[in-house]
C-alpha positions as a Python dict, from the first residue, in 0.01 Angstrom:
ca = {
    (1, 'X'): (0, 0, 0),
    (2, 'X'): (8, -3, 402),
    (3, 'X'): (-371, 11, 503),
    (4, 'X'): (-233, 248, 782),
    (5, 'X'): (-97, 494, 535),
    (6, 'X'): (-414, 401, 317),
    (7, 'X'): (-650, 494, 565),
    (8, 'X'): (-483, 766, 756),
    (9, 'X'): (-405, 575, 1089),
    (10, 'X'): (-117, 584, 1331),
    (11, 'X'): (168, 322, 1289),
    (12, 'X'): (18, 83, 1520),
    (13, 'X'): (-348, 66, 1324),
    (14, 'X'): (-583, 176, 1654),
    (15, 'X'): (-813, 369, 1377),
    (16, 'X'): (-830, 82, 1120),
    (17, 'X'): (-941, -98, 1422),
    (18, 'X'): (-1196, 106, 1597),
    (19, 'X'): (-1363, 173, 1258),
    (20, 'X'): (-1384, -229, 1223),
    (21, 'X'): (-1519, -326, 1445),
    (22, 'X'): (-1767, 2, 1458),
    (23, 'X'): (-1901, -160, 1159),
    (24, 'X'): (-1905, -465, 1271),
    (25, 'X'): (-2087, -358, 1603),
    (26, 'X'): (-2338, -192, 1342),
    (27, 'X'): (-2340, -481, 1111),
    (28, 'X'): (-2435, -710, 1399),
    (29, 'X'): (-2760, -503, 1498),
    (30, 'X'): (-2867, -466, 1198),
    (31, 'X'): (-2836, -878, 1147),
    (32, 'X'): (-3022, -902, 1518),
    (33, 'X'): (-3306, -736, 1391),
    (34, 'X'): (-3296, -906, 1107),
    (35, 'X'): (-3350, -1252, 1276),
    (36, 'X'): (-3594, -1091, 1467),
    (37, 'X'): (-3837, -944, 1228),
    (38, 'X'): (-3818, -1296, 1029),
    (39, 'X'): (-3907, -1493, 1364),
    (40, 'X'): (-4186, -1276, 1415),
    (41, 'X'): (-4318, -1303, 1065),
    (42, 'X'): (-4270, -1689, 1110),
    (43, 'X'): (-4460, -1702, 1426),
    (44, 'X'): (-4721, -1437, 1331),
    (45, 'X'): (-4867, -1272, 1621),
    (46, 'X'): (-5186, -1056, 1538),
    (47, 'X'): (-5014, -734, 1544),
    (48, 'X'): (-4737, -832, 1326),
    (49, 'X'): (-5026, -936, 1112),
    (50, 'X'): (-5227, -599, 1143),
    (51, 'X'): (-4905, -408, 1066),
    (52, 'X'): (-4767, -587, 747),
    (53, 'X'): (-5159, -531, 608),
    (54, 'X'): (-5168, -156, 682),
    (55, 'X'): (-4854, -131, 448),
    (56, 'X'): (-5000, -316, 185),
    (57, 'X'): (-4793, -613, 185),
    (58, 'X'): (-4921, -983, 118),
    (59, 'X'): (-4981, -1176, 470),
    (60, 'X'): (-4869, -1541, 362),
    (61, 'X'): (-4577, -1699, 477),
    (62, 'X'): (-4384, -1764, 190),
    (63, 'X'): (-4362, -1351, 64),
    (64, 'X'): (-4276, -1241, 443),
    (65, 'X'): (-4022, -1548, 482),
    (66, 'X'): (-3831, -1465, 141),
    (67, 'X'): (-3788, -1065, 221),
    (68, 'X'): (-3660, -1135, 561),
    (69, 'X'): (-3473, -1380, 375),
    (70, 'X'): (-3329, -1130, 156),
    (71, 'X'): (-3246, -866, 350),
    (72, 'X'): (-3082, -1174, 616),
    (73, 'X'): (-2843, -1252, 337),
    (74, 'X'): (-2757, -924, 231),
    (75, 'X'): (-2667, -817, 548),
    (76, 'X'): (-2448, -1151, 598),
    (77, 'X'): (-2285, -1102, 266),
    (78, 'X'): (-2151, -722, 400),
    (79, 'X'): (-2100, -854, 743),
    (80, 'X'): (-1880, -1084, 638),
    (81, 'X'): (-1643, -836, 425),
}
């Protein structure tokens, strides 16, 4: 089936299109801050620190590292889709 007619667009696909690369806009900000939070819980400044104890989460390294991690690769895997 034509992913025009599929989708609803016009002949020439401008719909398909905008709505790619919508998601892809919104796919790449949520990867940015992503990267960012696991930087920042590499490099632990004191109120990255503070914050991760107030919500009861486990300050070493290797727990912050592995749910950045996660969520990282998760949002790579539907990024690249």
């Amino acid at each position: 089936m034509n992913t025009a007619v599929k989708y609803g667009a016009s002949a020439n696909g401008s719909s398909v299109a905008k709505s790619v690369w919508t998601g892809r806009i919104l796919s790449g900000i949520a990867i940015a801050f992503f990267v960012m939070d696991g930087v920042m819980k590499l490099i632990q400044p004191q109120v990255v620190i503070d914050a991760t104890q107030q919500i009861g989460w486990p300050v070493d390294p290797v727990t912050l590292g592995s749910s950045s991690g996660a969520a990282f690769g998760f949002a790579m895997r539907e990024f690249a889709h």
